[in-house]
C-alpha positions as CSV (number, residue, x, y, z in Angstrom):
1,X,111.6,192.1,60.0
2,X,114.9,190.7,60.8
3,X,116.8,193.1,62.7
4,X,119.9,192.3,61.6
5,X,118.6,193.4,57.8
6,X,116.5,196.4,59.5
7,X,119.9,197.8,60.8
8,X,122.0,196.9,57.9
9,X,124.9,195.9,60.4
10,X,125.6,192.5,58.8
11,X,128.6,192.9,57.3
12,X,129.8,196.0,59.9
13,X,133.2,194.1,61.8
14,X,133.2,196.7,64.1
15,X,129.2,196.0,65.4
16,X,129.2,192.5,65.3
17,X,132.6,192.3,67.1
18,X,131.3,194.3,69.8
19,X,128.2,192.3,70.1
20,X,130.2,189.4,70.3
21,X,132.5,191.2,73.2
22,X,129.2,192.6,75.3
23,X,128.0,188.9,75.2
24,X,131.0,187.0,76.4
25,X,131.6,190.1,79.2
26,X,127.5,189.4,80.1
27,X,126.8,186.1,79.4
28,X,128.5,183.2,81.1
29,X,127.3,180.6,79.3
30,X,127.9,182.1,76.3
31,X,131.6,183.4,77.0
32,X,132.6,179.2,77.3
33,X,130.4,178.1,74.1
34,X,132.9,181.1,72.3
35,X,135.4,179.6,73.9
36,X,135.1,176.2,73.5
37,X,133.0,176.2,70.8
38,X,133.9,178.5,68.0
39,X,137.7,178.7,69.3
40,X,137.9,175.0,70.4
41,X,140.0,176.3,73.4
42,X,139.5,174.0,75.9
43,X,140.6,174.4,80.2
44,X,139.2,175.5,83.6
45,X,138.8,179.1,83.3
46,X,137.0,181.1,85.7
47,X,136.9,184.1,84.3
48,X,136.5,185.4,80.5
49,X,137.5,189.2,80.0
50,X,136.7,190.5,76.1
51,X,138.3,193.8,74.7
52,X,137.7,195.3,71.2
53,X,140.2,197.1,69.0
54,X,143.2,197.3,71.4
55,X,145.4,199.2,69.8
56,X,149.0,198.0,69.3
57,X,150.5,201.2,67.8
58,X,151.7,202.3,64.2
59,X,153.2,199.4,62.1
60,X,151.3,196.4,64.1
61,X,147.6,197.7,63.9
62,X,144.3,197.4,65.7
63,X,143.2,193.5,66.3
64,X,139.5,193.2,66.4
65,X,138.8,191.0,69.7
66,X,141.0,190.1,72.7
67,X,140.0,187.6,75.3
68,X,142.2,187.1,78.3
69,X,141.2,183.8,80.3
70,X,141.7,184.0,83.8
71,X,141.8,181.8,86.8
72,X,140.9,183.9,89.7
73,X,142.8,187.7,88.5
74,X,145.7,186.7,87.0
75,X,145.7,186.2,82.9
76,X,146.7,182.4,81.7
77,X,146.0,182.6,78.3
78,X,144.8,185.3,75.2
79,X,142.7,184.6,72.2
80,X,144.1,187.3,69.7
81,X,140.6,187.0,67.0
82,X,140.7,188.9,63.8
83,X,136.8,189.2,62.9
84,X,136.2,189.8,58.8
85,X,133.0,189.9,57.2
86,X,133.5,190.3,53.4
87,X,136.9,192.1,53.2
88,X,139.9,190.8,52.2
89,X,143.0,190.5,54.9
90,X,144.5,193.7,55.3
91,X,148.5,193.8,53.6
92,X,150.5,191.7,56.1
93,X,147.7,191.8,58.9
94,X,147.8,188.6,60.4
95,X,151.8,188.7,60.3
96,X,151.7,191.9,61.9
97,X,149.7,190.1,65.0
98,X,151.7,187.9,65.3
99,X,154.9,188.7,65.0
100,X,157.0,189.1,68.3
101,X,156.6,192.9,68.3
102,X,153.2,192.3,68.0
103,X,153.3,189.9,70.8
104,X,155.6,192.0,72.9
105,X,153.2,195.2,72.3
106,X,150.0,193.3,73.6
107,X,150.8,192.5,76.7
108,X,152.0,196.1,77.5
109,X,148.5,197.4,76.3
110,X,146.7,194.7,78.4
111,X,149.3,195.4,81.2
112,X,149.7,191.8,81.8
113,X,153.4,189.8,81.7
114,X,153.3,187.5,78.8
115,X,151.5,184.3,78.6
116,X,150.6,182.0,75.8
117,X,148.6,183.6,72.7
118,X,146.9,181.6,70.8
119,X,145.3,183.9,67.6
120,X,141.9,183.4,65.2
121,X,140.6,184.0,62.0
122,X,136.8,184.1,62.1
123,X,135.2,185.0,58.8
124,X,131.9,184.5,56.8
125,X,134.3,183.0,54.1
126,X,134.6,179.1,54.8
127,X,137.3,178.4,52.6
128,X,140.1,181.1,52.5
129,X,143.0,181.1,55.0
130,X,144.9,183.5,56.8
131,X,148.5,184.4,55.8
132,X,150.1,183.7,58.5
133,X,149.8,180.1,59.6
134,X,149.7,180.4,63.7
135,X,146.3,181.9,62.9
136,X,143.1,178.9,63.4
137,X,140.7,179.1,61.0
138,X,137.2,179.9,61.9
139,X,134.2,180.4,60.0
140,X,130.7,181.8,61.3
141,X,128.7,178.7,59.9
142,X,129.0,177.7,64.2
143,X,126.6,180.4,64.5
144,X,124.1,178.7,62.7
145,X,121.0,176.7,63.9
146,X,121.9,177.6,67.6
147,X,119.4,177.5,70.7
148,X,120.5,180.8,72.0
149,X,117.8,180.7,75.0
150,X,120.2,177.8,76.3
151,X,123.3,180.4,76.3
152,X,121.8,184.1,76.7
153,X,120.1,185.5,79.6
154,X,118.8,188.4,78.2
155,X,115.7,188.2,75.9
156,X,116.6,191.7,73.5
157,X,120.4,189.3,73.1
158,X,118.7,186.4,72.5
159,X,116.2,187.6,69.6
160,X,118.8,189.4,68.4
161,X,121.5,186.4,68.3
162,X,118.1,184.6,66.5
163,X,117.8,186.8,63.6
164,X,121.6,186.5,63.4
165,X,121.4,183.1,63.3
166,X,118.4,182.7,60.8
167,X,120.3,185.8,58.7
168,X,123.7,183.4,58.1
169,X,121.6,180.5,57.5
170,X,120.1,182.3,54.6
171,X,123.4,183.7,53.7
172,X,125.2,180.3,53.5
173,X,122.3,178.0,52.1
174,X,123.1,178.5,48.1
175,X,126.9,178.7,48.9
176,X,126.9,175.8,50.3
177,X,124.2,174.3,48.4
178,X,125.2,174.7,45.0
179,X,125.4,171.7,42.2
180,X,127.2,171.5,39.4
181,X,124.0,170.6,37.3
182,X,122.8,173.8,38.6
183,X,121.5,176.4,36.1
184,X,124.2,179.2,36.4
185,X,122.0,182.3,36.3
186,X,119.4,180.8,38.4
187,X,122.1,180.0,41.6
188,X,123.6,183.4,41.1
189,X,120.8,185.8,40.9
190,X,120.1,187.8,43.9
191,X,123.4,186.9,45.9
192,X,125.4,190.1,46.8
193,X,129.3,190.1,45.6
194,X,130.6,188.0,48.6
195,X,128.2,185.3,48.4
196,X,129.0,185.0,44.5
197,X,132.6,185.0,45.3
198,X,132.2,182.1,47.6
199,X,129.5,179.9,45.7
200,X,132.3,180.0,42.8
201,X,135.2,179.1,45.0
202,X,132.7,176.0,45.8
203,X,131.8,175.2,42.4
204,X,135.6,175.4,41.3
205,X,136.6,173.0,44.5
206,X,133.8,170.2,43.0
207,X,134.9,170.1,40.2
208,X,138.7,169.5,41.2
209,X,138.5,165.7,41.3
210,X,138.2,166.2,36.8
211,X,141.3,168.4,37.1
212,X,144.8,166.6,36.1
213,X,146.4,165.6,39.4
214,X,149.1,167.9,38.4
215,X,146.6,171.0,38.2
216,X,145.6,172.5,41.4
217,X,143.4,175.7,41.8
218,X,144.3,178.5,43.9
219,X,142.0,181.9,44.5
220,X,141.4,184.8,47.2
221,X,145.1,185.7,46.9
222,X,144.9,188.7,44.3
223,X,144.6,192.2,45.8
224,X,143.3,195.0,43.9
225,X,140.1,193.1,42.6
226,X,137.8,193.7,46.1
227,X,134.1,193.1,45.8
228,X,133.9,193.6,42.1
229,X,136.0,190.7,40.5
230,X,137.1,186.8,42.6
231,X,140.4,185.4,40.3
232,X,141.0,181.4,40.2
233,X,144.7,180.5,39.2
234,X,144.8,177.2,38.0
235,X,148.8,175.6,37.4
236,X,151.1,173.1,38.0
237,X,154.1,173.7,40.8
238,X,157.0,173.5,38.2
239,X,155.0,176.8,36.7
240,X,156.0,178.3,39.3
241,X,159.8,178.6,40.1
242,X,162.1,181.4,41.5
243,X,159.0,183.9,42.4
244,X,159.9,187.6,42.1
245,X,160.2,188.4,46.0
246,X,160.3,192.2,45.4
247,X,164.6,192.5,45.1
248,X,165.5,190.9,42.1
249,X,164.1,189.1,38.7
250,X,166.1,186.3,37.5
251,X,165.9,185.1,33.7
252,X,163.0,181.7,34.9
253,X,161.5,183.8,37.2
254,X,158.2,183.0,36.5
255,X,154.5,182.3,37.5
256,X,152.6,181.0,34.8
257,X,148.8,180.0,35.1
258,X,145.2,179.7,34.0
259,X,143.5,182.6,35.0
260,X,139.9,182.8,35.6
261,X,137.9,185.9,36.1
262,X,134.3,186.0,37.2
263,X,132.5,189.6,37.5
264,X,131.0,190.0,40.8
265,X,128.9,192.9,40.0
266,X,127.4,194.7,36.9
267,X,125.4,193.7,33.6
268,X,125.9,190.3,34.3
269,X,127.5,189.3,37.2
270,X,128.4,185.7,38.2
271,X,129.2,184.8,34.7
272,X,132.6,183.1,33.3
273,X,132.7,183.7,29.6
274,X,137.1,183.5,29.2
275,X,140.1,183.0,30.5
276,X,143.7,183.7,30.1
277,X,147.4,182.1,30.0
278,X,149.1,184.5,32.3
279,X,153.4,184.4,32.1
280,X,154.6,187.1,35.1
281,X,157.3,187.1,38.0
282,X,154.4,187.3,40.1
283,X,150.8,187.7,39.9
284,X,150.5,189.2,43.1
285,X,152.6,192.0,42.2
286,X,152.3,195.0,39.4
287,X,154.7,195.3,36.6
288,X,155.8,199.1,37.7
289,X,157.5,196.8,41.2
290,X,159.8,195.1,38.9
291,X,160.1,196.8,35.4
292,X,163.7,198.3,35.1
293,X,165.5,196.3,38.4
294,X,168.4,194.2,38.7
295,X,167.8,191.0,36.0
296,X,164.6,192.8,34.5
297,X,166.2,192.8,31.2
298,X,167.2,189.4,31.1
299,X,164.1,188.2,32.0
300,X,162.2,190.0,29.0
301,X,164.3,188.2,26.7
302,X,164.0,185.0,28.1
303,X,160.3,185.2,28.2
304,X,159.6,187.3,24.5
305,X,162.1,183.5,23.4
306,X,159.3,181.7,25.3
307,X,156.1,183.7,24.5
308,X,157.6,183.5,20.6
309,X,157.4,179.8,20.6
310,X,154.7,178.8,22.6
311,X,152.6,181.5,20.0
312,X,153.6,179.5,16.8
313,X,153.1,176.0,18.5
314,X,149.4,177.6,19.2
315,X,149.4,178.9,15.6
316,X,149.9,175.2,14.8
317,X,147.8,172.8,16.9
318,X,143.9,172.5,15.9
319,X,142.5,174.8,18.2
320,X,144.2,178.0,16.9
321,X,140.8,179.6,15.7
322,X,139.6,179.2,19.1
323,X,141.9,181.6,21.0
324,X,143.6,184.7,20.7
325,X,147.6,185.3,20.9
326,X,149.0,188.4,23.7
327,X,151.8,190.3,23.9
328,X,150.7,191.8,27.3
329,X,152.7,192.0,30.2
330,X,151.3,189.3,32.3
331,X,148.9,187.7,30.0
332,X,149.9,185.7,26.4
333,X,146.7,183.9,25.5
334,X,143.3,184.7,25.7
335,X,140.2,181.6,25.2
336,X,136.6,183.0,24.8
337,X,134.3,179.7,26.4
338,X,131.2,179.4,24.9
339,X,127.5,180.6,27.0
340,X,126.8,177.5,29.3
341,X,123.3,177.5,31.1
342,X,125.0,175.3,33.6
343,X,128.0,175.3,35.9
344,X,128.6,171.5,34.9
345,X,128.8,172.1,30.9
346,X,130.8,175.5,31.6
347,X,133.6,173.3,33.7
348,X,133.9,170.6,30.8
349,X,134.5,173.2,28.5
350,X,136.8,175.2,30.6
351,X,138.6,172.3,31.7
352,X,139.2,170.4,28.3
353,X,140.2,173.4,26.8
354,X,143.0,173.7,29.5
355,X,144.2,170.3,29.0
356,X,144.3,171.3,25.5
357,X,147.2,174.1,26.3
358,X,148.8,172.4,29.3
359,X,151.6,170.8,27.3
360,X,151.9,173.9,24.9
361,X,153.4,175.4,28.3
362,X,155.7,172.4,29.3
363,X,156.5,172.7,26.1
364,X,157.9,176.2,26.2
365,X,159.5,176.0,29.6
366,X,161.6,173.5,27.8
367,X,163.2,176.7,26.0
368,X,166.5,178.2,28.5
């Protein structure tokens, strides 16, 4: 048995950090593949030290892996690495690391005077980003396929770096694998949450070449949804125009999209069956941070003008029997799509249908 699966550690941050830690502290060869490698750092270091959660104190937080590279005793440079396998970015995480407090507060807990950081985000997910942009972008797909035996010493690290190995290769294969002529149920049956999550975000970033140029997709940016639900906004950038930033609402401030929900768990999980016109200040926000502040009343009016209009242009265009008016507060139209069998016959429809509404929303933006 793989023991990886026997222990059940796969997804546990805090025992596949450490492993990676106790490998770079015991394993030479390993330490400057990490290094050079995974974190393309490149130089003449001598010596690589790893520490795991070093804590920085109330209000920066607890980064998961620090390496200080060393020429002889004295520190030249730290790898700051935040390690995440399956969860989201915690609220402001990355911009907590970095910022100069954050800075400032790492070099007193590695009692070291400051030298250049350079700071990681190594996930399982391929495609989603960090917030804050000083952060690299690394995925664990470098783990894959590896000759450990060339790199480890010890043979316990080496089968175990093996069934590590063999246990992402197995993870990524029908993420990164997936076609659009693929059968829907059949690519999506027997993946846990995260790999449905990501096989979408793949299927949606095929199929963005049939999108209008105007049209770009955005996802893994809504909190609250977790393992359970993965959201796709799909909108133009003049949708999109003074942001609610948590002060104050002006009359246009708006974020209007295409929202796409697929279920991650349950009855029938990995399925798309709707999707919605959303109209809000901000998606990434709840309506109790902004109902009742300065220019919230000005805002409603504007947008009950908008929503008003861009219902009875709906009411009168030929597919009015094929959706369903809102009055919520974030969401005015919703679009049943019909059962597709595969991904490719579920994106024409999806698609098409969009197109269809796209210039109902230019349309209403017109409205001041």
């Amino acid at each position: 048995m793989n023991i990886i699966q026997l222990l059940n550690c796969f997804y546990r941050e805090d025992v596949v950090t450490d492993l990676m830690a106790n490998l770079i502290n015991t394993e030479k060869k390993f330490a400057n593949w990490f290094v050079e490698d995974v974190c393309q750092v490149s130089g003449s270091y001598r010596v690589v030290n790893a520490h795991t959660r070093v804590g920085l104190g109330k209000g920066i937080g607890t980064p998961d892996l620090i390496i200080d590279l060393k020429n002889d005793s004295a520190a030249e440079k730290i790898l700051v690495i935040e390690n995440k396998l399956g969860a989201l970015e915690g609220y402001e995480q990355t911009n907590r690391y970095a910022s100069d407090q954050g800075k400032e507060k790492l070099f007193k807990a590695l009692k070291i005077s400051p030298v250049p950081i350079e700071f990681f985000f190594l996930t399982l997910d391929p495609f989603t980003l960090p917030k804050n942009t000083q952060f690299h972008k690394r995925d664990y797909q470098h783990f894959v396929d590896m000759k450990w035996d060339t790199l480890i010493q010890d043979p316990t690290a080496v089968l175990v770096m093996k069934d590590f190995s063999s246990y992402l290769k197995s993870f990524y294969a029908p993420i990164l694998n997936v076609d659009l002529k693929d059968q829907i149920e059949k690519a999506t049956t027997g993946l846990d949450s995260l790999q449905r999550k990501l096989l979408w975000i793949q299927v949606f970033q095929q199929s963005q070449s049939q999108l209008p140029e105007s049209l770009k997709m955005h996802f893994g940016e809504v909190e609250g949804y977790g393992r359970n639900s993965a959201v796709f906004l799909f909108q133009k950038e003049e949708w999109k125009q003074n942001e609610f930033n948590g002060k104050e609402l002006q009359a246009n401030s708006i974020n209007i999209h295409f929202e796409v929900t697929v279920n991650l768990v349950g009855s029938s999980p990995g399925k798309v069956s709707s999707f919605s016109v959303h109209y809000e200040p901000n998606p990434y926000k709840s309506k109790k941070t902004y109902e009742g502040i300065p220019g919230y009343e000005k805002y409603v009016m504007l947008r009950s003008k908008r929503t008003k209009a861009f219902h009875q242009s709906v009411l009168n265009s030929n597919f009015s029997n094929e959706v369903s008016l809102r009055n919520g507060s974030n969401s005015i139209l919703f679009v049943p799509l019909n059962d597709h069998t595969t991904f490719e016959g579920l994106i024409e429809e999806l698609l098409q249908k969009m197109k269809n509404i796209e210039p109902y929303i230019d349309l209403m933006l017109q409205i001041k």
